[in-house]
Biopython code that builds the backbone (N, CA, C, O; Angstrom):
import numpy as np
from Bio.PDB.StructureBuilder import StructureBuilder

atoms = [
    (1, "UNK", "N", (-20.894, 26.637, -19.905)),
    (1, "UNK", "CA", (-20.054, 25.828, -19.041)),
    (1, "UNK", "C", (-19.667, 24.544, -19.778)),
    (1, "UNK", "O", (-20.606, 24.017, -20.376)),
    (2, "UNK", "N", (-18.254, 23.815, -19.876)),
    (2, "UNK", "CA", (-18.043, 22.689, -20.411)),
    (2, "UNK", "C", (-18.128, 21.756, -19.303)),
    (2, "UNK", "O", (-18.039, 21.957, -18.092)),
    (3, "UNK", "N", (-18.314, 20.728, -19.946)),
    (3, "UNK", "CA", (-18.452, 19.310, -19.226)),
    (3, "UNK", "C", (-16.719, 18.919, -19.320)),
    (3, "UNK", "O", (-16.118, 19.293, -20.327)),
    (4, "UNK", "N", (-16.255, 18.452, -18.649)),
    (4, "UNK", "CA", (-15.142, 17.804, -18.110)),
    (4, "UNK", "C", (-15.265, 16.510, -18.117)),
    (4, "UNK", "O", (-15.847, 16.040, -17.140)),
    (5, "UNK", "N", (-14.763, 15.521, -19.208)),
    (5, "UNK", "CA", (-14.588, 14.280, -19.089)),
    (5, "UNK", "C", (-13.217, 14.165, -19.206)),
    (5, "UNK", "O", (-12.484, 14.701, -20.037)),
    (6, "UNK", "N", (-12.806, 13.077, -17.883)),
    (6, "UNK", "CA", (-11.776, 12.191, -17.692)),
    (6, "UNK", "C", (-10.839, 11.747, -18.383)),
    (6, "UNK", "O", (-11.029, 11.939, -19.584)),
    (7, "UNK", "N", (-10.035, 11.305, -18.172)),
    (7, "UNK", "CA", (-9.543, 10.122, -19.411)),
    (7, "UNK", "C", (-9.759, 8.822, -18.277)),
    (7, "UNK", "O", (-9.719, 8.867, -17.048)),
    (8, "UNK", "N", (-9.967, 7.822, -19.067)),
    (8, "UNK", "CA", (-10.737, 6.455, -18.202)),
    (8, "UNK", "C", (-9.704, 6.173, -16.878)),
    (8, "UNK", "O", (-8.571, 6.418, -17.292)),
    (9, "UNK", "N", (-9.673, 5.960, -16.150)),
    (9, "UNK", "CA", (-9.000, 5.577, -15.322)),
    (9, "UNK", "C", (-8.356, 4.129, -15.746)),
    (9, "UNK", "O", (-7.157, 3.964, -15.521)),
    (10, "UNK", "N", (-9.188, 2.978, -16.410)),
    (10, "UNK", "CA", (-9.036, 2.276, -16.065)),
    (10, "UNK", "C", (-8.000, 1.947, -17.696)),
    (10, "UNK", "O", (-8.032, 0.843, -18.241)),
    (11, "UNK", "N", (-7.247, 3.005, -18.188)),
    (11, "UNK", "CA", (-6.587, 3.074, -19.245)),
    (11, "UNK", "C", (-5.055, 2.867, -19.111)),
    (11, "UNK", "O", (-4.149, 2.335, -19.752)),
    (12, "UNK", "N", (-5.266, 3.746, -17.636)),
    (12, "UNK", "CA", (-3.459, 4.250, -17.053)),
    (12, "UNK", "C", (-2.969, 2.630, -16.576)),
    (12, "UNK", "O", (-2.774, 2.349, -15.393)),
    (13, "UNK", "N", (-2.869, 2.001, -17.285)),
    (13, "UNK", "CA", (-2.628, 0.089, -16.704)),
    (13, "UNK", "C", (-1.262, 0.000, -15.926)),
    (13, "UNK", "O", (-1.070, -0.978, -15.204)),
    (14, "UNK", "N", (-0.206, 1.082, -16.057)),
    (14, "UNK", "CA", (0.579, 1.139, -14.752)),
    (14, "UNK", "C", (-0.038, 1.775, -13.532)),
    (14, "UNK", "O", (0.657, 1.825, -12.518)),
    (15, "UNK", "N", (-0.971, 2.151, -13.515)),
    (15, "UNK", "CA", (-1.195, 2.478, -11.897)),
    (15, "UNK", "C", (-2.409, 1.883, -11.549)),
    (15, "UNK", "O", (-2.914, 2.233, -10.483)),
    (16, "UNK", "N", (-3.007, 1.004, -12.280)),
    (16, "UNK", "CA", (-3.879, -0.247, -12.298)),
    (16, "UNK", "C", (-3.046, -1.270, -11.725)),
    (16, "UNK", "O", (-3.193, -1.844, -10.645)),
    (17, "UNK", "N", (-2.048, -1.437, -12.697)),
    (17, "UNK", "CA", (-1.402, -2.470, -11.846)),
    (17, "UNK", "C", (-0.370, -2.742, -10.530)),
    (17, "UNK", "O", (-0.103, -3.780, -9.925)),
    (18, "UNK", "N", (0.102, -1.310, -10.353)),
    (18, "UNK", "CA", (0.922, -0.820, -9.210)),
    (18, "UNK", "C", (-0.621, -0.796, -7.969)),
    (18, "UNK", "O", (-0.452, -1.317, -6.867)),
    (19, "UNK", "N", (-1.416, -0.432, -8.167)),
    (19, "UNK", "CA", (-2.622, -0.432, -7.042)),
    (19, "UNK", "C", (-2.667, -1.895, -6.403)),
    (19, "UNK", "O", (-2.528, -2.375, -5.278)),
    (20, "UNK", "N", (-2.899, -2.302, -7.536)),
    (20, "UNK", "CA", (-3.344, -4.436, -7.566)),
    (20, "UNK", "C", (-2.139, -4.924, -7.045)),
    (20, "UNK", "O", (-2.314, -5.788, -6.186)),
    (21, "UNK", "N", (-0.735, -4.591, -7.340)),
    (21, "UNK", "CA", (0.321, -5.210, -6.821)),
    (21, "UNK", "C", (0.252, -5.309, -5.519)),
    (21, "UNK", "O", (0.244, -6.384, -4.921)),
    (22, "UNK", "N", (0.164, -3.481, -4.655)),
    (22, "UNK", "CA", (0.276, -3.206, -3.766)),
    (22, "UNK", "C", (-1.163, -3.814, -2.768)),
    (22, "UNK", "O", (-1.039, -4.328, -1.656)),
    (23, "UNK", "N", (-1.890, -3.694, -3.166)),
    (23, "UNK", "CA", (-3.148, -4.251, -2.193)),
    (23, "UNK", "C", (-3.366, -5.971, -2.191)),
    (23, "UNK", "O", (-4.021, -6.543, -1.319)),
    (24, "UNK", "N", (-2.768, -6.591, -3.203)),
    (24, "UNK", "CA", (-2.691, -8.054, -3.178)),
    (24, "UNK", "C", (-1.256, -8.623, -2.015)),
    (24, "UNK", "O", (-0.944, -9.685, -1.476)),
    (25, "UNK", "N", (-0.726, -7.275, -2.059)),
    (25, "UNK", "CA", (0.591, -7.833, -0.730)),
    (25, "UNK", "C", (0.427, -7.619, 0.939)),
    (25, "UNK", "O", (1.200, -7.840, 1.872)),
    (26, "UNK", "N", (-1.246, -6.969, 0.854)),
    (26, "UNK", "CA", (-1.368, -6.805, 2.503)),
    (26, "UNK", "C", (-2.573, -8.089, 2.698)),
    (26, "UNK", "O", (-3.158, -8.757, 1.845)),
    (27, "UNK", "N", (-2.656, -8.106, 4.310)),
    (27, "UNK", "CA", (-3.515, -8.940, 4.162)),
    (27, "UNK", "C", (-4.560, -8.121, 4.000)),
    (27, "UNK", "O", (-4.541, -6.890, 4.022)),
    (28, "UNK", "N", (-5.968, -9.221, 3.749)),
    (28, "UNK", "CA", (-7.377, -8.950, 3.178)),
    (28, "UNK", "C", (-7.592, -7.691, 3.371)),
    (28, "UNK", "O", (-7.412, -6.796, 2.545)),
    (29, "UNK", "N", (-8.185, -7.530, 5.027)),
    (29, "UNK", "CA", (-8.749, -6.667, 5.457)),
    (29, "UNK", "C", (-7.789, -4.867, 5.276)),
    (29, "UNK", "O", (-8.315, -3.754, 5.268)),
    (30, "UNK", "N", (-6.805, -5.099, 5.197)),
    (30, "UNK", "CA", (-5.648, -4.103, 4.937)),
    (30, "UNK", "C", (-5.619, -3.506, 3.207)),
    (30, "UNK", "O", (-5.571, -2.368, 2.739)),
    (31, "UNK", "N", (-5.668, -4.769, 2.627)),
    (31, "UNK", "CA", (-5.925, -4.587, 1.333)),
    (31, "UNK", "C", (-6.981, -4.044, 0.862)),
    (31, "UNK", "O", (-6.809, -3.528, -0.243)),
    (32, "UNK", "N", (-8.464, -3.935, 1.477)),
    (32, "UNK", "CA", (-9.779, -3.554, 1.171)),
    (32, "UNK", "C", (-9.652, -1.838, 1.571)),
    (32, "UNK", "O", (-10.181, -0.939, 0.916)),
    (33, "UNK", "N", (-8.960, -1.687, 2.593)),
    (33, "UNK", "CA", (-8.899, -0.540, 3.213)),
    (33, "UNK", "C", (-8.072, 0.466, 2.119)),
    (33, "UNK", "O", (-8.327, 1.667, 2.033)),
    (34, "UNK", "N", (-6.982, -0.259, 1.252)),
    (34, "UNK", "CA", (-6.269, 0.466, 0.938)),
    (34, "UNK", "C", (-6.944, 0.955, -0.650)),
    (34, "UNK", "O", (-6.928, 2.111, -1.075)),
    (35, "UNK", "N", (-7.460, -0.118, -1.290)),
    (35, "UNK", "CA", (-8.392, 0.044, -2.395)),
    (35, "UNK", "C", (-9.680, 1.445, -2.136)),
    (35, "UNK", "O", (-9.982, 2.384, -2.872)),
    (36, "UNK", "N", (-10.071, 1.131, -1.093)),
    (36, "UNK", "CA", (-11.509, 2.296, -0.752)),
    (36, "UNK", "C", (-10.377, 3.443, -0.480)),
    (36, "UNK", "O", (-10.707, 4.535, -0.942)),
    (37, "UNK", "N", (-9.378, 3.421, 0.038)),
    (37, "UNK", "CA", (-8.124, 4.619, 0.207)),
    (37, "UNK", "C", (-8.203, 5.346, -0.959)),
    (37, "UNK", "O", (-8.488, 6.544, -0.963)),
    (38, "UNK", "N", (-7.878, 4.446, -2.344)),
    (38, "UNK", "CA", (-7.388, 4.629, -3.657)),
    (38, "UNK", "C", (-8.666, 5.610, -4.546)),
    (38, "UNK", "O", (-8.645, 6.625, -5.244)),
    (39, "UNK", "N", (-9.391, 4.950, -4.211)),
    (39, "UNK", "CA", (-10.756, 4.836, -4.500)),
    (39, "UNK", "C", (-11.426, 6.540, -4.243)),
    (39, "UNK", "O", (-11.912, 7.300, -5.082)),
    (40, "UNK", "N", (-11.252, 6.709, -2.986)),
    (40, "UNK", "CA", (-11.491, 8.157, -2.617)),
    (40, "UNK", "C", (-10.845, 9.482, -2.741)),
    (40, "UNK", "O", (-11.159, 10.652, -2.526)),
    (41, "UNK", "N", (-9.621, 8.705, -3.254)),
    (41, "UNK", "CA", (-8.754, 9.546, -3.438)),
    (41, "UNK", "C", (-8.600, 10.266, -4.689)),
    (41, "UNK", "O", (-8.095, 11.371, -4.887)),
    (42, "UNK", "N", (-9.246, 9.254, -5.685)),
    (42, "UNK", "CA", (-9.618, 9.717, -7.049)),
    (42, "UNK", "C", (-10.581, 10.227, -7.023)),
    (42, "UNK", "O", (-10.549, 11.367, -7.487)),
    (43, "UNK", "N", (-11.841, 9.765, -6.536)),
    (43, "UNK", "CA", (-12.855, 10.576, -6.392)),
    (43, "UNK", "C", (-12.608, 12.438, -6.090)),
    (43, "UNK", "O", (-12.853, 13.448, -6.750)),
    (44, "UNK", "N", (-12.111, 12.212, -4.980)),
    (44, "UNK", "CA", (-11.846, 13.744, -4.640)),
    (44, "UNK", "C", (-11.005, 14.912, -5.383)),
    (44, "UNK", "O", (-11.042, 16.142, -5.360)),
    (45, "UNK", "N", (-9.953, 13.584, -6.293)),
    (45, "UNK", "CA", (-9.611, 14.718, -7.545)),
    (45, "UNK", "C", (-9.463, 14.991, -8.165)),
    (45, "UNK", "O", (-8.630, 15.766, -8.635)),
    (46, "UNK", "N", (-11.156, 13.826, -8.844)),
    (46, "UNK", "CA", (-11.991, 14.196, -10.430)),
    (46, "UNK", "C", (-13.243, 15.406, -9.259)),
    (46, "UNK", "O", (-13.246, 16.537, -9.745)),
    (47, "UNK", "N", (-13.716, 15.356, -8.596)),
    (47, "UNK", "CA", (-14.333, 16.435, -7.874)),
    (47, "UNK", "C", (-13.814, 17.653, -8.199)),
    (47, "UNK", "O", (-14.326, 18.489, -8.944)),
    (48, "UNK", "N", (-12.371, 17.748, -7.383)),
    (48, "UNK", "CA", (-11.786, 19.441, -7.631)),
    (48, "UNK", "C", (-12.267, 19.416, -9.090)),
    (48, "UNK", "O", (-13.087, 20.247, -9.480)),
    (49, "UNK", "N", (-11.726, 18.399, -9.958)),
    (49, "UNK", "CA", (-11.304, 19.101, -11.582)),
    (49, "UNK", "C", (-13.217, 19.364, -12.031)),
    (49, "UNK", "O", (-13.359, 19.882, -13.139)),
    (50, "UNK", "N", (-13.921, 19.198, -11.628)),
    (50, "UNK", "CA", (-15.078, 19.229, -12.002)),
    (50, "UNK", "C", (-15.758, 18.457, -12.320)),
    (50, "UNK", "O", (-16.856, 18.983, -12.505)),
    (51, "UNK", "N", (-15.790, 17.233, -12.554)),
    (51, "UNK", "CA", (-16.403, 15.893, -12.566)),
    (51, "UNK", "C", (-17.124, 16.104, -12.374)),
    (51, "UNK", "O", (-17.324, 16.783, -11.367)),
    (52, "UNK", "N", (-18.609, 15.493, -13.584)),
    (52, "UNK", "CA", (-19.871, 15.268, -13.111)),
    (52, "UNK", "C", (-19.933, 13.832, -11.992)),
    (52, "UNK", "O", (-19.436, 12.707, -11.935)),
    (53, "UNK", "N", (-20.562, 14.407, -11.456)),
    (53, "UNK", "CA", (-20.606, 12.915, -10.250)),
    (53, "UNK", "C", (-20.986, 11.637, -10.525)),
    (53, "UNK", "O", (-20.624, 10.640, -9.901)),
    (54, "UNK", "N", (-21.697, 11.671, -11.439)),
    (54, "UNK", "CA", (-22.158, 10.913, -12.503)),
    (54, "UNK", "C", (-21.088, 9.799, -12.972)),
    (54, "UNK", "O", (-21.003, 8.597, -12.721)),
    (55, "UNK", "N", (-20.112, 10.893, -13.949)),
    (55, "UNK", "CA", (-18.900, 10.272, -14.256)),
    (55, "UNK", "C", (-17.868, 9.724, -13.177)),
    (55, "UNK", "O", (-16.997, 8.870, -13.341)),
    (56, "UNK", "N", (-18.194, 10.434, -12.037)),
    (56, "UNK", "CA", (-16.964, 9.882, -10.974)),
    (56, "UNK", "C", (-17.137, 8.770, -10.697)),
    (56, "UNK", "O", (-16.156, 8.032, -10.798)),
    (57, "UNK", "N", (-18.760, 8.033, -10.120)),
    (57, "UNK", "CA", (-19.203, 7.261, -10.207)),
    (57, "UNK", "C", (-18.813, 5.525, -10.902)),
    (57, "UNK", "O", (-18.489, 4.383, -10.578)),
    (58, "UNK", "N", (-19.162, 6.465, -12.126)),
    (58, "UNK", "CA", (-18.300, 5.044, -13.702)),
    (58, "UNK", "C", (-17.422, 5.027, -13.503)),
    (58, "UNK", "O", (-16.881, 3.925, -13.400)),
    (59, "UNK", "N", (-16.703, 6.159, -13.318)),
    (59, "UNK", "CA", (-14.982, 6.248, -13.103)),
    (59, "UNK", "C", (-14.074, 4.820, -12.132)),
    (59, "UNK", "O", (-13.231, 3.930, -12.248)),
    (60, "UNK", "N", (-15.323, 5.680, -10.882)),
    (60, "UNK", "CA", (-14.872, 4.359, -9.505)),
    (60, "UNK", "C", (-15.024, 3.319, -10.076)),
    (60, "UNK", "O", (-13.979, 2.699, -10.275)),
    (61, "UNK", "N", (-16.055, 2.809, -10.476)),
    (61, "UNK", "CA", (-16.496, 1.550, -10.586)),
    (61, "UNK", "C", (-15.703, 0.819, -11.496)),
    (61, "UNK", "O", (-15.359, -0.351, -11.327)),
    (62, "UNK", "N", (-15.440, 1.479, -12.395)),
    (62, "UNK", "CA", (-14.728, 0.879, -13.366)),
    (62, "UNK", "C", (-13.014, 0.621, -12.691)),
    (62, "UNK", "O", (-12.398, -0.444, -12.733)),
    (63, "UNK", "N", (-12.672, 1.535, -12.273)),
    (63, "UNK", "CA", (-11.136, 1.116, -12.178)),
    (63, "UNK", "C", (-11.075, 0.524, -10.432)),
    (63, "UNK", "O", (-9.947, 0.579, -9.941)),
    (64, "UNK", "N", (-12.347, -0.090, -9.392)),
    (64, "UNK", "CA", (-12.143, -1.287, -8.418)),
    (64, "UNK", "C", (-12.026, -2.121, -9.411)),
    (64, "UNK", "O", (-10.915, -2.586, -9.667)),
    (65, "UNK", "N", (-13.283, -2.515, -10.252)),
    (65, "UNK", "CA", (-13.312, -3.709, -11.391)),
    (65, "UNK", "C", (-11.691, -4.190, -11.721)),
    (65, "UNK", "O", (-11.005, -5.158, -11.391)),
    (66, "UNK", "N", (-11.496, -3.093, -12.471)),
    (66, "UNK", "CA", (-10.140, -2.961, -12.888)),
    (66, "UNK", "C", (-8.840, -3.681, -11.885)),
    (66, "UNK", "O", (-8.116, -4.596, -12.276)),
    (67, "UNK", "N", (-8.770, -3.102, -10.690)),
    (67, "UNK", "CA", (-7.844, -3.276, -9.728)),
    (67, "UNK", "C", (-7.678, -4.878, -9.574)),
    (67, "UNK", "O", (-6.747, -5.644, -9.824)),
    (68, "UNK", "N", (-9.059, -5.065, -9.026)),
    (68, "UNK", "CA", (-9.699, -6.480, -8.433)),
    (68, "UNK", "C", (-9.474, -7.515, -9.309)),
    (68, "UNK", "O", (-8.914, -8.544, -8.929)),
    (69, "UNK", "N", (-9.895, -7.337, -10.582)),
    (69, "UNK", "CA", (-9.327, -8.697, -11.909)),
    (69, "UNK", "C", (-7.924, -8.648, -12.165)),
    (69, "UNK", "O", (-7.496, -9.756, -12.490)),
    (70, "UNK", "N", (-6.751, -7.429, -12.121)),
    (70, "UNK", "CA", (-5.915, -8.101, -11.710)),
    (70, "UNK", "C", (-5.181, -8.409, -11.178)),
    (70, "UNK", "O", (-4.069, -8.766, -11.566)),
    (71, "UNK", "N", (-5.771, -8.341, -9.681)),
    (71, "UNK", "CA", (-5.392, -8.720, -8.910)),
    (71, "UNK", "C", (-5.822, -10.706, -8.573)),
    (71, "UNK", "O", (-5.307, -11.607, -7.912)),
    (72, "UNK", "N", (-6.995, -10.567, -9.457)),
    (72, "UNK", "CA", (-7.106, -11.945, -9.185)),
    (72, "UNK", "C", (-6.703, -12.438, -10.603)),
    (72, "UNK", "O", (-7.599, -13.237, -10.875)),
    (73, "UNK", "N", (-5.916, -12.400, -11.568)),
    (73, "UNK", "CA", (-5.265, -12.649, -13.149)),
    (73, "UNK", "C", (-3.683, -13.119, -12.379)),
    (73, "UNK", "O", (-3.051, -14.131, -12.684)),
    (74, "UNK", "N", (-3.256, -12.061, -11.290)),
    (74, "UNK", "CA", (-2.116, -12.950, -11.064)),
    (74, "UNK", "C", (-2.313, -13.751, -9.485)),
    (74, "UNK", "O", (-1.215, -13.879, -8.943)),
    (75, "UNK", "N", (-3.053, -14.106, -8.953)),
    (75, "UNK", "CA", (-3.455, -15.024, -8.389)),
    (75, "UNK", "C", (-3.139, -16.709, -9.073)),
    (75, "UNK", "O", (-2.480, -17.697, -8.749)),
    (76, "UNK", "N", (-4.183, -16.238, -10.342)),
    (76, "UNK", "CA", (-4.265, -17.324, -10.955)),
    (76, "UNK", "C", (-2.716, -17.849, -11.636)),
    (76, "UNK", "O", (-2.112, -18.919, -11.696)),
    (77, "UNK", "N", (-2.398, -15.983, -12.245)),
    (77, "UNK", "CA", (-1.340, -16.360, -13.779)),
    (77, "UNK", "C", (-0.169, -15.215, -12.872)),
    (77, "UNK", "O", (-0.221, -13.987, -12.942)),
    (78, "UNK", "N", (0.959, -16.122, -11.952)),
    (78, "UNK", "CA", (1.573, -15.121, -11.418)),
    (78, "UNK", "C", (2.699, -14.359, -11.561)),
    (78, "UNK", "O", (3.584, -14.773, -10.813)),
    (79, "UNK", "N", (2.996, -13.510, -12.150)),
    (79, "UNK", "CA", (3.636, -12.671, -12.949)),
    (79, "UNK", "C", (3.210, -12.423, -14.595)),
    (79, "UNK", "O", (3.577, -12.172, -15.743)),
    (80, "UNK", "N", (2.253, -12.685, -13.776)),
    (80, "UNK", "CA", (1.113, -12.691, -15.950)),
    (80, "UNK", "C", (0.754, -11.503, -16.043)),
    (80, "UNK", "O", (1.433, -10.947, -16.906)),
    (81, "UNK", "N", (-0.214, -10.617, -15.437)),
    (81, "UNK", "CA", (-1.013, -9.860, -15.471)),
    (81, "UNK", "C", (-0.291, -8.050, -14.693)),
    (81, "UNK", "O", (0.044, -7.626, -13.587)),
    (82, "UNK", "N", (-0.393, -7.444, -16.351)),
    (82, "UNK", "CA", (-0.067, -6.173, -15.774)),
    (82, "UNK", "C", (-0.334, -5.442, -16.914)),
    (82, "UNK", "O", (-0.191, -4.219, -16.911)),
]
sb = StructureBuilder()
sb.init_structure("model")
sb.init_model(0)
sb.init_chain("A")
sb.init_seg("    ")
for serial, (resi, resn, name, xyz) in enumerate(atoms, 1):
    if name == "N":
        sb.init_residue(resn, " ", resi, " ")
    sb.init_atom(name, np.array(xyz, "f"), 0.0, 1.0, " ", f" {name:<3s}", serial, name[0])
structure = sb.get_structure()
């Protein structure tokens, strides 16, 4: 059986930053909802493809990280960060 690794999520920096755009334009609580949206949604289809859970795991974690800095990069720097 092969192992199935990913390509990083947190590589694809247009849909890093199309996520961050879009969840920095609702309010808070709307925005959190839509991230855990994003969030599960990948999960479920590095799952189908076979994902060790393991990796789905790093996967998530890494590309909220991802979302969340820059979303707060153009907070700070606005139209900086993409």
């Amino acid at each position: 059986m092969a192992e199935v690794v990913p390509f990083p999520i947190t590589r694809r920096r247009a849909f890093i930053a199309r996520q961050a755009h879009v969840a920095a334009g609702m309010r808070p609580e709307a925005g959190e909802r839509y991230i855990q949206h994003q969030l599960n949604t990948q999960a479920a289809s590095m799952r189908r493809k076979g994902v060790a859970d393991f990796v789905i795991q790093r996967e998530l974690n890494s590309m909220e990280l991802a979302i969340r800095t820059t979303m707060d990069c153009r907070r700070i720097w606005p139209g900086g960060a993409s």
